[in-house]
C-alpha positions in Angstrom: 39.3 -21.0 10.1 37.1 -19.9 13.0 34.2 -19.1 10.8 34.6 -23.0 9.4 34.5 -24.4 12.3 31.7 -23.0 13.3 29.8 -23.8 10.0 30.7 -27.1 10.8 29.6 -27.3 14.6 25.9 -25.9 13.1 26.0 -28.5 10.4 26.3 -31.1 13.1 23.6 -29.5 15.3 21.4 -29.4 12.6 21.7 -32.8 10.8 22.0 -35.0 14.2 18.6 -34.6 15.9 17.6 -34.9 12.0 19.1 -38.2 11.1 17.9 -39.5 14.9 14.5 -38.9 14.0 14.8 -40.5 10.8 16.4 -43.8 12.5 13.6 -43.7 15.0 10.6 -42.9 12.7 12.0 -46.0 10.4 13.0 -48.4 13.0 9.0 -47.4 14.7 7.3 -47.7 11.2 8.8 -50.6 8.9 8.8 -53.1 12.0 6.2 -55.7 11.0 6.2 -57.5 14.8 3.0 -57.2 16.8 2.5 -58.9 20.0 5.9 -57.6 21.4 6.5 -58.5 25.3 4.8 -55.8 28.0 6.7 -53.2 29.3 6.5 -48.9 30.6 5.4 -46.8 28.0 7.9 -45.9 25.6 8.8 -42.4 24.3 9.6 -41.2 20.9 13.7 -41.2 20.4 14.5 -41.5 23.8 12.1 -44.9 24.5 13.0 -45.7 28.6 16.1 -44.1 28.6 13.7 -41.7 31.1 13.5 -44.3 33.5 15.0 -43.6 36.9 16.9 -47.6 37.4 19.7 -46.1 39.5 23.4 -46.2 38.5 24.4 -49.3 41.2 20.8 -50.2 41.6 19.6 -51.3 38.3 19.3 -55.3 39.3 16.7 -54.3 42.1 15.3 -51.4 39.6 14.2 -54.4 37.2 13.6 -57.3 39.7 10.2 -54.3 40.4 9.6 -53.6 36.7 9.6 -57.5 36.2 7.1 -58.1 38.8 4.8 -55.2 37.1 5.1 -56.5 33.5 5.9 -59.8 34.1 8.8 -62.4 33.5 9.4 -61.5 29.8 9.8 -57.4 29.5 10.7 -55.3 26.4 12.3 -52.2 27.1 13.6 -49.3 24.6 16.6 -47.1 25.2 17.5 -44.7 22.6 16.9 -45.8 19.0 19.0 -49.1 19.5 17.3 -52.5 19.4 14.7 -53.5 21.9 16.3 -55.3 25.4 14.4 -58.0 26.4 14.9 -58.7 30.5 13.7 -62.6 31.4 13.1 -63.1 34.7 11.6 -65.9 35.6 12.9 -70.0 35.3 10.7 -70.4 32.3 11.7 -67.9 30.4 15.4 -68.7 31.1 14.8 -72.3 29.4 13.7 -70.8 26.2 16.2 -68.4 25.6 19.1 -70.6 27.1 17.7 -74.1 26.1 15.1 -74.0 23.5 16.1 -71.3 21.7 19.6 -71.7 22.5 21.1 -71.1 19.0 19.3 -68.3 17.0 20.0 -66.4 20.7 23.6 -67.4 21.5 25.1 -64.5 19.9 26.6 -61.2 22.1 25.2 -57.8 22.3 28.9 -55.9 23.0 28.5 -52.2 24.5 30.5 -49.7 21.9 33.3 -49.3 25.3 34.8 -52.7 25.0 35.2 -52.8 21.2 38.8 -51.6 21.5 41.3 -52.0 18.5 43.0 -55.3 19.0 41.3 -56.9 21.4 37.4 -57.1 20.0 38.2 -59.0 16.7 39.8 -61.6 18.7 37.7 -61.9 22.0 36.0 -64.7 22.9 33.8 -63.1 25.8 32.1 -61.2 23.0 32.3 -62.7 19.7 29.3 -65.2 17.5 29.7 -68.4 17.7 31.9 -68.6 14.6 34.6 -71.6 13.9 37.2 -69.2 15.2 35.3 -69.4 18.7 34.0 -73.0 18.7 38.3 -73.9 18.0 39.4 -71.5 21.1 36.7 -73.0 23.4 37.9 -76.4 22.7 40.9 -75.7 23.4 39.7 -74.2 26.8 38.0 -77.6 27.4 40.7 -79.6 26.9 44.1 -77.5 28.0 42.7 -74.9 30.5 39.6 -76.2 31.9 39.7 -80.3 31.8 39.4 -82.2 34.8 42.8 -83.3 34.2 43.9 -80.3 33.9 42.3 -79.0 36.8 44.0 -81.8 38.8 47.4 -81.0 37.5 47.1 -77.0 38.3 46.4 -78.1 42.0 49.9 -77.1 42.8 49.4 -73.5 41.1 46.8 -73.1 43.7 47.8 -73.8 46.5 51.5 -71.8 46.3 49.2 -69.0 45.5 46.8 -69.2 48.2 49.2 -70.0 50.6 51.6 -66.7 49.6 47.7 -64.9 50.4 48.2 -66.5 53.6 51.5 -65.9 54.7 50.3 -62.3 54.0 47.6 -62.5 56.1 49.5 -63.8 59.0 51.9 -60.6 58.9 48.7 -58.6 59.2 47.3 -60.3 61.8 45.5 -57.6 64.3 45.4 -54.9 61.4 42.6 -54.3 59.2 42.7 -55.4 55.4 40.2 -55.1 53.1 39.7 -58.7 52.0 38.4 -58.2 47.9 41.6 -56.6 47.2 43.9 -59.4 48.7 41.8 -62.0 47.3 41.8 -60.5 43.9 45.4 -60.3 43.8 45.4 -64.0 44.9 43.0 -65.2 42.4 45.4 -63.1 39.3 48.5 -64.5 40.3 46.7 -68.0 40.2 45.7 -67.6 36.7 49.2 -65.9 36.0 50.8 -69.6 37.4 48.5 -71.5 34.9 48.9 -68.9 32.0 52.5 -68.2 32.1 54.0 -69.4 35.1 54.5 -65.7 36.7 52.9 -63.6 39.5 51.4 -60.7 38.4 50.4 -59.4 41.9 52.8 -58.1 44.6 51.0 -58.1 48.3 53.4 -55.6 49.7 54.0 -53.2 46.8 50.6 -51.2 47.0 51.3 -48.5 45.4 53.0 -50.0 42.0 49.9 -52.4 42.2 47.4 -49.4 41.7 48.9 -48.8 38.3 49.6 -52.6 38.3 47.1 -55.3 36.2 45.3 -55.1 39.4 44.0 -51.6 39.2 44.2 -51.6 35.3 41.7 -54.5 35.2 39.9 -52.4 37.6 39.9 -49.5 35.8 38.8 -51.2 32.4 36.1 -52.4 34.4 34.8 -49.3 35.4 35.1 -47.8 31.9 32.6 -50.7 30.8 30.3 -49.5 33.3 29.9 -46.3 32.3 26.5 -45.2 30.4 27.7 -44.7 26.5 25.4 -42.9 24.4 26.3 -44.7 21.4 25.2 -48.0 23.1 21.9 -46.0 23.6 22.1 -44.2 19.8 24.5 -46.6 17.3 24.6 -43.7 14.8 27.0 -41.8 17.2 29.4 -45.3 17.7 32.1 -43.9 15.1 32.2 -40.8 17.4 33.0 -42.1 20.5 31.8 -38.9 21.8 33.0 -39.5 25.5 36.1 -41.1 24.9 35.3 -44.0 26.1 36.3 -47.1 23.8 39.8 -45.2 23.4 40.2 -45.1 27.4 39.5 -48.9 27.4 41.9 -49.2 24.6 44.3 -47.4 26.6 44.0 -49.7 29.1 43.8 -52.9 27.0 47.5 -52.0 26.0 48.6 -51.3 29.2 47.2 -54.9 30.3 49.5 -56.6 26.9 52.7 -54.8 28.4 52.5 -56.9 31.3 52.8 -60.2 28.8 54.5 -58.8 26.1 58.0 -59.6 27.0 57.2 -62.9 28.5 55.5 -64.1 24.7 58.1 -62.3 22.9 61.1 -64.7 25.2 58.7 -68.1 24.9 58.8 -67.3 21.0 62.6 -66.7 21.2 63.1 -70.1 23.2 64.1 -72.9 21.4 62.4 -75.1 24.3 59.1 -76.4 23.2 57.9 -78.2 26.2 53.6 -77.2 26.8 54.2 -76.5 30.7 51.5 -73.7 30.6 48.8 -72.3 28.3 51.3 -69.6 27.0 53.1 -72.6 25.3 50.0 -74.1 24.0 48.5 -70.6 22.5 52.2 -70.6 20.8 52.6 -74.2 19.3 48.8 -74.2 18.0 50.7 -71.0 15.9 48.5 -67.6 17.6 49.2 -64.6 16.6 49.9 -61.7 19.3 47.0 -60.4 18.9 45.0 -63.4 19.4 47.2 -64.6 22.8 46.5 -60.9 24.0 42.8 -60.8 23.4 42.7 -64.5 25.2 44.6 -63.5 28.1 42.7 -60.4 29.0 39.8 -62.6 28.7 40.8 -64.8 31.4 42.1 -62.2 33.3 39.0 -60.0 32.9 36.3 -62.4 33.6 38.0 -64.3 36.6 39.3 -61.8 38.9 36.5 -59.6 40.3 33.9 -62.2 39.2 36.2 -65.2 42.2 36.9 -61.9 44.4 33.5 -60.8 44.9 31.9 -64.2 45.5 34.7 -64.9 48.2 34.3 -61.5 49.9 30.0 -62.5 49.7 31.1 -65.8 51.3 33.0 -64.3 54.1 30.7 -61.8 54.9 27.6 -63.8 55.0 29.1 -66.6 57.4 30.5 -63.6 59.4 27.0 -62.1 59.4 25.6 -65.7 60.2 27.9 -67.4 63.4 26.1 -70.4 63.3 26.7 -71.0 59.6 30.6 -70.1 60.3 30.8 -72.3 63.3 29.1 -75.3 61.3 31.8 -74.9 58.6 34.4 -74.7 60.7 33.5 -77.9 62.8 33.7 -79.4 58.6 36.8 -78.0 57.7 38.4 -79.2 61.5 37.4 -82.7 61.4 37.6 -83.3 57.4 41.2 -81.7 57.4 42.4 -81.6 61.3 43.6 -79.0 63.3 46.5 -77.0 62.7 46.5 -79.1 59.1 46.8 -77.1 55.9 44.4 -77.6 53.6 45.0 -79.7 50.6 43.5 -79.8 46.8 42.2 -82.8 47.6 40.1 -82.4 50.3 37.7 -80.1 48.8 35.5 -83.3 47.8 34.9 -84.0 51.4 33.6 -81.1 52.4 29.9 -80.8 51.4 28.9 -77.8 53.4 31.6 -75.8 52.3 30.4 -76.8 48.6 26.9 -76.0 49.9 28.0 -72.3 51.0 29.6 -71.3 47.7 26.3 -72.4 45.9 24.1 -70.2 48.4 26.3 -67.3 48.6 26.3 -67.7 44.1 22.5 -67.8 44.3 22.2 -64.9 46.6 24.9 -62.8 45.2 25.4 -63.8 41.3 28.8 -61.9 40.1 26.8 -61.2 36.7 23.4 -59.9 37.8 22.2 -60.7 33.9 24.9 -63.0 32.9 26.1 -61.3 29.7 23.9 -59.9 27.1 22.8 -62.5 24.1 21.5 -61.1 21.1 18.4 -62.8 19.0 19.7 -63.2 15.3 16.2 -63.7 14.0 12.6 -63.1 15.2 10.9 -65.9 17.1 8.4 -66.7 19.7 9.1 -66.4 23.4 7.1 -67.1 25.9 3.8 -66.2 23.8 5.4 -63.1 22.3 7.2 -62.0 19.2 11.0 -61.6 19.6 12.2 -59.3 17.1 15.4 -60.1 14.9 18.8 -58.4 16.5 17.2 -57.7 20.2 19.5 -57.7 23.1 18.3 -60.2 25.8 19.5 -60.7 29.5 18.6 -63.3 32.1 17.7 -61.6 35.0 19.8 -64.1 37.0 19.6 -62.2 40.4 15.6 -62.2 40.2 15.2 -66.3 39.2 17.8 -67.0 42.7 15.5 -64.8 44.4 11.7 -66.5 43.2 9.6 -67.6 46.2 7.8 -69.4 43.6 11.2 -71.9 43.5 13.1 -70.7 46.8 12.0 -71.2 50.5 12.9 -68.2 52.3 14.5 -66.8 49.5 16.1 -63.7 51.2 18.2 -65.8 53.7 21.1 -67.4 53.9 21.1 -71.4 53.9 23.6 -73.4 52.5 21.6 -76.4 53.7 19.3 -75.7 51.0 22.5 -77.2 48.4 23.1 -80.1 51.0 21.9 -83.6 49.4 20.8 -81.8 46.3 21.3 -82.3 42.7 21.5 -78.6 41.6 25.1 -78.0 40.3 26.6 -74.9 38.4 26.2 -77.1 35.1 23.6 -74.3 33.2 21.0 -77.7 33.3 18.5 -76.2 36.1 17.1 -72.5 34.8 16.2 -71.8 38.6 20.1 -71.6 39.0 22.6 -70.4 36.7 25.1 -68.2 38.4 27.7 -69.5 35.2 24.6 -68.9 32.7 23.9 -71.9 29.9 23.6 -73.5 26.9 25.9 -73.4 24.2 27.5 -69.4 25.8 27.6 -71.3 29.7 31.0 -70.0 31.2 33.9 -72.6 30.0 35.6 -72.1 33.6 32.7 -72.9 36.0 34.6 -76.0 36.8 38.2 -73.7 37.8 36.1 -71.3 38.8 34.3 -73.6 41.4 37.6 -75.0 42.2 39.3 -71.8 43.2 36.3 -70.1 45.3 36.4 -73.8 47.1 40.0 -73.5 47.9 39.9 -70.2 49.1 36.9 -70.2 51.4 38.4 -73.2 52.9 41.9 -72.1 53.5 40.4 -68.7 54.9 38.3 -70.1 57.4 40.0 -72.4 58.4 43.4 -70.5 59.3 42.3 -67.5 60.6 39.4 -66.1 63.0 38.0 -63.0 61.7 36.4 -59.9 63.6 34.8 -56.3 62.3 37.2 -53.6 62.9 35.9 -51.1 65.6 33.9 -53.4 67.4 31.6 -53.9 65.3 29.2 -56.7 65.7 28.2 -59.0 63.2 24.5 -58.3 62.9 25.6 -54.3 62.1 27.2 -55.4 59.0 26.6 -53.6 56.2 25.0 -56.1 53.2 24.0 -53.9 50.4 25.0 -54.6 47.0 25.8 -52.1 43.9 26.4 -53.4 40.5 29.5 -52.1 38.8 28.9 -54.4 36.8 30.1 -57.0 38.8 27.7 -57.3 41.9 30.1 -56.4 44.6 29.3 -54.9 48.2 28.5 -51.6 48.1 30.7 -51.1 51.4 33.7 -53.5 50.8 34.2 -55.9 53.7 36.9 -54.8 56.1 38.2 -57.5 58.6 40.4 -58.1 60.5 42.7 -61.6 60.7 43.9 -63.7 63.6 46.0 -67.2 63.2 44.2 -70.3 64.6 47.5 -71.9 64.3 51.1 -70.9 64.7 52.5 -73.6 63.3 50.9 -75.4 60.3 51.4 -78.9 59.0 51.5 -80.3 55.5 48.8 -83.3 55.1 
């Protein structure tokens, strides 16, 4: 048996490096494109993987490469297909507008193609029918303005549990991402199924909770897989990393499980959330499971870590945090909760969710879009199957487009036509074109509602003293760009007794 095994292991040894070579040598020699986009020198069956872009760093490691090879760069990692990185406005508008639909196809890395979940996902799948009858569903029962307007109630119970929280921790120290998450998942639990999925007190359960299993699954997708970088080894899954998502996937689809399996056992066919939509419109399991851990998986962190940005940056600016507070007091009135409604007055908070999206984009390079046939791009050949990403976080930051591009102004948004709509190429913090995030509209709605009702209730200080201009702003992508030192504040109550408007 030993002496098998052992055959086998120097079978493997020997017939790998072979059959990467052959990949390479055929991929490097029956390619017919010429003028391919500039980039570093590439090596023989490794191509860039050499490159030194830094595990948390890699938006700021290609923001530099860009501005050596220009806004439209080819690199090579492994023998997979080439990656394109865009950087620049113009560059953006072909691949999102001109070329929108020979490019609006994903590029999914090996780890989230989990049993169960990656035939039915929307976040990664073609544009097939399947996909184009899910997102109008979306449209029209998730993400509507009518629907928007009706979910109101959803989140403001939520947001006001998070602040009832906050008020029994006044004086202590919390570190805000975490809360907000929590917030932000039992808002989409209210919408989804009409249940919190987030407990404030119970930390520990919470851990091993959707909370830190969405986390976790997250991390796992973050992780460098060599099959991503060599696609002969993707049946391997050498280091285990598409069965630990799946691991977690199923973990995630206990928390539902029971609560489809009673709404199919009901005989009460009322459409009060998007459960009883999914279930009427006759979705399998499956399907409701990949949809949910969609909506859970691309709107927690994503919300959390643009609210935790927005916080820190008025925090880090006074002047910006005393101009919104002067809004918020005379739009809303003090000692006045805030209301749904009056996030439409309230033009500089607007304006300071836009800056702190253009400064801090959750998605870095939105999500990879894959070219399913060779065209021209910006002068060069784009080969058939490439992987491309929008190098959102270097187009916010172009002095080119942006006065003082480095700083913090939400005045910049004041008065101006720029929206979240995927229309203006110098801004897409939701992306564009046919693949632009279906929940922008929620998604503004939520981060609105949020920053409003934090500022406006509470005063917040740095815990040890610390002053303002000593906090910490670096980022790290993770692959959501969070702070690389979460922001730790501590809350005090403007008001001890609040009043319903």
């Amino acid at each position: 048996m030993d002496q098998r095994l052992a055959l086998v292991l120097q079978l493997v040894l020997f017939t790998l490096p072979l059959m990467l070579l052959l990949s390479y040598l055929f991929k490097r020699f029956s390619s017919p494109n010429k003028n391919l986009p500039p980039g570093p020198f590439r090596w023989p069956l490794i191509g860039n993987t050499n490159l030194n872009l830094g595990e948390t760093q890699t938006h700021l490691s290609l923001c530099d490469l860009s501005r050596k090879y220009g806004p439209m760069m080819m690199l090579k990692f492994g023998t997979t297909d080439p990656l394109m990185v865009a950087s620049s406005h113009e560059a953006a508008a072909e691949i999102l507008k001109t070329h929108d639909r020979i490019c609006s196809s994903r590029y999914p890395p090996n780890s989230v193609k989990a049993p169960g979940y990656f035939e039915h996902t929307m976040v990664w799948a073609d544009c097939s029918e399947y996909w184009k009858m899910v997102r109008r569903m979306w449209r029209t029962e998730l993400f509507s303005t009518k629907m928007l307007d009706s979910q109101a109630s959803i989140r403001e119970e939520k947001v006001g549990e998070l602040l009832m929280f906050l008020r029994r921790k006044e004086g202590q120290v919390v570190q805000l991402s975490d809360e907000v998450f929590g917030c932000i998942i039992n808002v989409l639990g209210g919408i989804i199924f009409d249940r919190n999925v987030y407990d404030y007190e119970r930390k520990v359960d919470n851990e091993k909770g959707m909370k830190g299993l969405l986390r976790q699954l997250m991390e796992v997708a973050s992780v460098p897989d060599l099959a991503d970088l060599y696609p002969i080894l993707g049946p391997f899954d050498l280091q285990r990393l598409r069965r630990l998502s799946s691991k977690y996937v199923k973990m995630i689809n206990e928390y539902w499980a029971d609560i489809v399996k009673e709404k199919r056992a009901s005989k009460d066919h009322s459409r009060n959330n998007f459960l009883d939509i999914l279930i009427q419109a006759d979705f399998t399991d499956a399907q409701i499971d990949a949809l949910f851990l969609d909506i859970f998986g691309a709107g927690s962190d994503t919300n959390s870590c643009t609210i935790e940005w927005a916080m820190s940056e008025l925090i880090k600016n006074p002047d910006k945090l005393l101009k919104l507070e002067d809004e918020l007091a005379n739009v809303i009135g003090h000692g006045r909760e805030v209301r749904d409604f009056h996030l439409e007055n309230l033009p500089y908070l607007h304006a300071c969710i836009k800056e702190t999206l253009r400064l801090h984009p959750p998605l870095p390079f939105l999500l990879p879009h894959k070219v399913s046939e060779t065209c021209q791009m910006m002068n060069y050949t784009i080969p058939k199957n490439s992987q491309i990403v929008v190098n959102a976080y270097a187009i916010h930051r172009d002095p080119r487009v942006w006065e003082d591009p480095l700083s913090f102004k939400p005045e910049r948004f004041l008065n101006s036509s720029l929206d979240y709509q995927g229309n203006d190429f110098h801004y897409i913090p939701f992306g564009g074109g046919r693949r632009v995030c279906p929940a922008l509209n929620m998604a503004s709605k939520i981060n609105r509602f949020l920053l409003a009702s934090l500022v406006h209730n509470f005063e917040w200080s740095l815990p040890n003293e610390m002053k303002s201009n000593e906090l910490d702003m670096q980022d790290a992508f993770t692959p959501v760009l969070v702070k690389a030192v979460p922001l730790s504040v501590m809350p005090r109550a403007k008001f001890r007794n609040v009043e319903c408007t």
